[in-house]
C-alpha positions in Angstrom: -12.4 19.4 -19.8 -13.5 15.8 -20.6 -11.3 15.2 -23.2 -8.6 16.5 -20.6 -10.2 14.0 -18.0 -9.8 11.1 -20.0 -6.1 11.6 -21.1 -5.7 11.8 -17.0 -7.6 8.2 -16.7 -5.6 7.0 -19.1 -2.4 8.1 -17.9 -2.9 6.9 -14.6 -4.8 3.4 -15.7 -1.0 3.2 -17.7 1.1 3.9 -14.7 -0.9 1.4 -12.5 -0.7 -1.4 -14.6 2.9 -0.9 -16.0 4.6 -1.1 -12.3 6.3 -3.7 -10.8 5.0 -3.1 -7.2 2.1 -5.0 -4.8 -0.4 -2.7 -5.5 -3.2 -4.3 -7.1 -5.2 -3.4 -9.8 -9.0 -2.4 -8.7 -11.0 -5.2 -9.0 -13.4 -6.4 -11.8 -16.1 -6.9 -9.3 -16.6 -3.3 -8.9 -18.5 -0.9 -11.1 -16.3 1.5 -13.5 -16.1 4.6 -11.7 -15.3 2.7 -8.6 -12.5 1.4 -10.6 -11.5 4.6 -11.7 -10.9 6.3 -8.5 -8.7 3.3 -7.4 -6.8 3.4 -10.7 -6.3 7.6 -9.8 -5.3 6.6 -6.1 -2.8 4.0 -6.9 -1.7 6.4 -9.5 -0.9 9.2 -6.6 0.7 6.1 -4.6 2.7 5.4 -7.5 4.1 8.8 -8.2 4.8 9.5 -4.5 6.7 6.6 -4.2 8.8 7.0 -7.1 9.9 10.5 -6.8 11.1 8.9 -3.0 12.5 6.2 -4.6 14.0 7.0 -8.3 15.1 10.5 -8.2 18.5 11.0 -9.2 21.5 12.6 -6.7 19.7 15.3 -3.8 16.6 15.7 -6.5 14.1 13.3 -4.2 13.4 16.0 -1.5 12.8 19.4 -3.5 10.6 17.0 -6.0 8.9 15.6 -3.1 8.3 19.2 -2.2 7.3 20.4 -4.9 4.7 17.6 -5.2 3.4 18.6 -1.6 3.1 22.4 -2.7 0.8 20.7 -5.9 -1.1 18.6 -3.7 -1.7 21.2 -1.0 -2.7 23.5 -4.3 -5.6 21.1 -5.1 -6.8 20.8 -1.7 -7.2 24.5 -2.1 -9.4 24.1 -4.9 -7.0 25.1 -7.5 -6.7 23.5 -10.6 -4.0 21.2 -10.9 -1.7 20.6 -13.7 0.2 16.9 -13.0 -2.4 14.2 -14.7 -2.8 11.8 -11.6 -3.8 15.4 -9.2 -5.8 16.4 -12.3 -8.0 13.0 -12.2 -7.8 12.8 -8.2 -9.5 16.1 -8.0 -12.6 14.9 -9.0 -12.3 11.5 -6.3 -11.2 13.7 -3.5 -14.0 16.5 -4.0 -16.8 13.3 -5.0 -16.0 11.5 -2.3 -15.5 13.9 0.6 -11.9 12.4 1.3 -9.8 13.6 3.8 -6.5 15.3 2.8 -4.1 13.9 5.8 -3.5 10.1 4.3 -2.1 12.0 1.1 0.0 14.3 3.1 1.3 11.5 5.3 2.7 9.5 2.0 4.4 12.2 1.1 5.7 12.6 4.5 6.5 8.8 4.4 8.9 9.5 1.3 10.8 11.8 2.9 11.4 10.2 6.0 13.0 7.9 3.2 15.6 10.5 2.2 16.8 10.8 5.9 16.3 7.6 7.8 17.7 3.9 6.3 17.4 2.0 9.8 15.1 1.6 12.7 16.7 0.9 15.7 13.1 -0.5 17.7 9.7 -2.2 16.7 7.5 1.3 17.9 10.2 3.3 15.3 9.1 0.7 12.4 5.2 0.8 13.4 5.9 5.0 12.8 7.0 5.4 9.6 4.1 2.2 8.7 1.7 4.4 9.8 2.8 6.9 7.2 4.0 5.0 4.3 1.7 2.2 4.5 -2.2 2.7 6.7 -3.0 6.2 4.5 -3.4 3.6 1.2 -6.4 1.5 3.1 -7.7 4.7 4.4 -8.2 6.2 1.4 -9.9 2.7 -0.3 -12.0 3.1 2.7 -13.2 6.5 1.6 -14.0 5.8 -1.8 -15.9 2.9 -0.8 -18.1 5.7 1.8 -16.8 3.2 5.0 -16.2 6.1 7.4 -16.1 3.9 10.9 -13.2 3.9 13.3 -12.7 0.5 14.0 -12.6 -0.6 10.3 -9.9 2.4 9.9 -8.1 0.3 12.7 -8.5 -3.2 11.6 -7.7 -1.5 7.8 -3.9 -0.3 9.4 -3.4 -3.7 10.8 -3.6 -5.0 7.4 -1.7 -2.7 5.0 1.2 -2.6 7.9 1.0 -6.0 7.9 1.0 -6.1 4.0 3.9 -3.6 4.6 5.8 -6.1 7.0 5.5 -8.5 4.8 7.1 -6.8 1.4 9.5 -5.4 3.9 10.6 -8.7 4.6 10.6 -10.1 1.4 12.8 -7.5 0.0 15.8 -7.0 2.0 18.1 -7.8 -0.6 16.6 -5.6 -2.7 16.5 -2.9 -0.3 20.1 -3.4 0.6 20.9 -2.5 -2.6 19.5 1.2 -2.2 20.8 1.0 1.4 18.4 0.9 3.2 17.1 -1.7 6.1 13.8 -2.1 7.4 14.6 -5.1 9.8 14.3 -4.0 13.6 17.8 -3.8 14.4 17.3 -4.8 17.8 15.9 -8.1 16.2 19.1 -8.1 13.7 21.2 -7.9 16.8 19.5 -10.5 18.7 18.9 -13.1 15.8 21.0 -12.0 12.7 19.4 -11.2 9.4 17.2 -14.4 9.5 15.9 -14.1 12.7 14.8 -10.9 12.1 13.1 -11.4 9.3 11.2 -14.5 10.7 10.3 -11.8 13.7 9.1 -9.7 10.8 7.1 -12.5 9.5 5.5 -13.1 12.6 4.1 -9.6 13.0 2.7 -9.5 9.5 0.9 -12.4 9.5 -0.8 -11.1 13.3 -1.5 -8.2 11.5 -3.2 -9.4 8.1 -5.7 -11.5 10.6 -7.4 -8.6 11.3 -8.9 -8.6 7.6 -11.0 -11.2 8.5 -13.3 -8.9 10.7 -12.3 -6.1 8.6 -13.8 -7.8 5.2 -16.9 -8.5 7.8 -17.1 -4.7 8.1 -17.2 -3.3 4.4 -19.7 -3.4 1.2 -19.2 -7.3 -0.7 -17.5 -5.3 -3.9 -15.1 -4.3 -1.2 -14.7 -7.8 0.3 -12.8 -9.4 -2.6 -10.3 -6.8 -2.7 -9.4 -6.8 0.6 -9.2 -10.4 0.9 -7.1 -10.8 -1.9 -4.6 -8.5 0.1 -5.0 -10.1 3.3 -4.1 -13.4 1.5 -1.5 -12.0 -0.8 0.3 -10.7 2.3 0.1 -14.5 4.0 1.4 -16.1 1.0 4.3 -13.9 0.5 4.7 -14.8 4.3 4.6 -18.5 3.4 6.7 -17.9 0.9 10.1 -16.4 2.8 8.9 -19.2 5.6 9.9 -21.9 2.9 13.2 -20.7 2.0 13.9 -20.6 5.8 13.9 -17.1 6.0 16.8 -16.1 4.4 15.9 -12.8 1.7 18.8 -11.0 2.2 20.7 -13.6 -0.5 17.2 -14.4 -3.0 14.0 -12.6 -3.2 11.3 -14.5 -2.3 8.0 -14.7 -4.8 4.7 -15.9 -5.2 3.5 -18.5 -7.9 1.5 -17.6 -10.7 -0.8 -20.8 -9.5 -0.5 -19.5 -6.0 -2.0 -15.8 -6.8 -4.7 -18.3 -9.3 -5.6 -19.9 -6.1 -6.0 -16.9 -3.8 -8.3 -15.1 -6.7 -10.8 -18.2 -6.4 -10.3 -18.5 -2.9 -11.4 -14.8 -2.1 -13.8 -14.9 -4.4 -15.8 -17.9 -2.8 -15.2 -15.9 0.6 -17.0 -12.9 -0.8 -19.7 -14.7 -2.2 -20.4 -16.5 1.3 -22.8 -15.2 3.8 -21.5 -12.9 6.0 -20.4 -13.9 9.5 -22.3 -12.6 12.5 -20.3 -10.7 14.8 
C-alpha cells in the first residue's frame, strides 16, 4: 500500500510540474503533506482538463464519463485504480472535503464538448463557476478554511484568474474553436473590445484576494497572492499590447513572475490588516 502510495505521488508531482498551464505548483512555504495534497489536486485538475481538452474524435465525453463513474467510485469508498484518485483518496477522506467541486470540473469539461460560445456575461460567469471556483474551493479545504465568505471572495478570484487566461488566449482557443469572449461584447466592440471588457472584469475580480488572503492561515497567504497577482499581470500584460490576443499570445516575464514571488512574499510576512 505505501509503496503503491508513493508511485501515485510521484506520478502526480510529474504531471503537475510537466504542464504548460497556470496552475501553480504548491508552494515551498508550506509543510510536505500540505504540498502533497496540492500536488494530488492539481493532478485531478490536470487530468480533467485534458481528457476535455486532448481526446481524440467523439472520445472526450464517454472518457469524461468514465472518469465521473471512477470518481463517483471513490466517493463510495471504493478503491480506485487511476494514480491521481488513488493519491486523492487519502486528501478527500483526511481532509473531510466535499465531493461537489470535483463533480462540477467534470461537469465543466463537458459543457466543453457542447458549448464553444457564450452569447451573455451571466452564461460566462456559469460555466466559471464550474470550470474555474471548485479549484479554490478545494485549496480552501485542505487548508481546514470552511467559512462562506472566503468561499465567495475565493470564486471572485479563480473566475477572475479564469477571465484573465480566457482573455489572454483567444488565439489559442480559436484554434480549437472555441470563444470565450461575451459575444454581446464581440458585437458591440469587436474582438478587442471584448477582450478589454474581459480585462476589466478580471482585474474587479482578483481584488477580492486582498480580503480573501486577510481571511486564511499565512502558509496560505503566499499562494493566494501569488495568484491574485499573476492574474493582474497577465492583465497588464494584454493591456500593453492594446488588447489585441486574437493575433499574439500575450505572456508574462520571467523578471515579472521574479518580482511577484518577492512581492507576495513580503505581503505575507506583513502584519495582517484589521478588518
Amino acid at each position: 500500500m505505501t509503496l503503491n502510495l508513493e508511485a501515485a505521488d510521484l506520478y502526480c508531482r510529474t504531471l503537475t510540474r510537466r504542464h504548460y498551464e497556470n496552475f501553480s505548483v504548491a508552494s515551498r512555504f508550506v509543510d510536505a503533506r500540505t504540498r502533497r495534497d496540492l500536488a494530488r489536486i492539481y493532478a485531478f485538475c490536470r487530468t480533467t482538463d485534458d481528457l476535455g481538452d486532448e481526446s481524440q474524435g467523439n472520445s472526450a465525453l464517454p472518457r469524461l464519463a468514465r472518469w465521473r463513474e471512477e470518481l463517483e467510485a471513490l466517493i463510495a469508498a471504493t478503491q480506485p485504480v487511476h494514480p491521481v484518485l488513488f493519491a486523492l483518496a487519502d486528501t478527500i477522506e483526511r481532509h473531510a472535503m466535499p465531493a461537489q467541486p470535483f463533480f462540477d470540473l467534470i461537469a465543466a469539461n463537458v459543457q466543453d464538448q457542447f458549448v464553444k460560445r457564450y452569447p451573455t456575461w451571466d452564461d460566462l460567469i456559469g460555466y466559471c463557476r464550474l470550470s474555474a471556483a471548485p479549484v479554490g474551493r478545494m485549496v480552501l479545504s485542505v487548508f481546514g478554511v470552511r467559512d462562506a465568505e472566503a468561499e465567495r471572495l475565493s470564486d471572485d478570484v479563480c473566475i477572475g484568474l479564469q477571465l484573465a487566461n480566457h482573455a489572454q488566449d483567444v488565439s489559442r482557443d480559436d484554434a480549437i474553436g472555441r470563444r470565450y469572449l461575451v459575444e454581446s461584447d464581440v458585437a458591440a466592440g469587436g474582438t478587442s473590445g471584448a477582450a478589454r471588457a474581459m480585462v476589466g472584469r478580471a482585474r474587479a475580480l482578483l481584488a477580492s484576494g486582498v480580503a480573501l488572503e486577510d481571511r486564511v492561515p499565512r502558509a496560505l497567504r503566499l499562494q493566494l497572492a501569488l495568484y491574485r497577482m499573476g492574474g493582474l499581470a497577465i492583465c497588464d500584460a494584454i493591456e500593453a499590447m492594446g488588447y489585441k490576443t486574437e493575433h499574439e499570445r500575450p505572456s508574462v516575464s520571467t523578471s515579472t513572475k521574479v518580482s511577484l514571488v518577492l512581492r507576495a512574499a513580503l505581503q505575507t510576512l506583513a502584519p495582517r490588516r484589521l478588518a
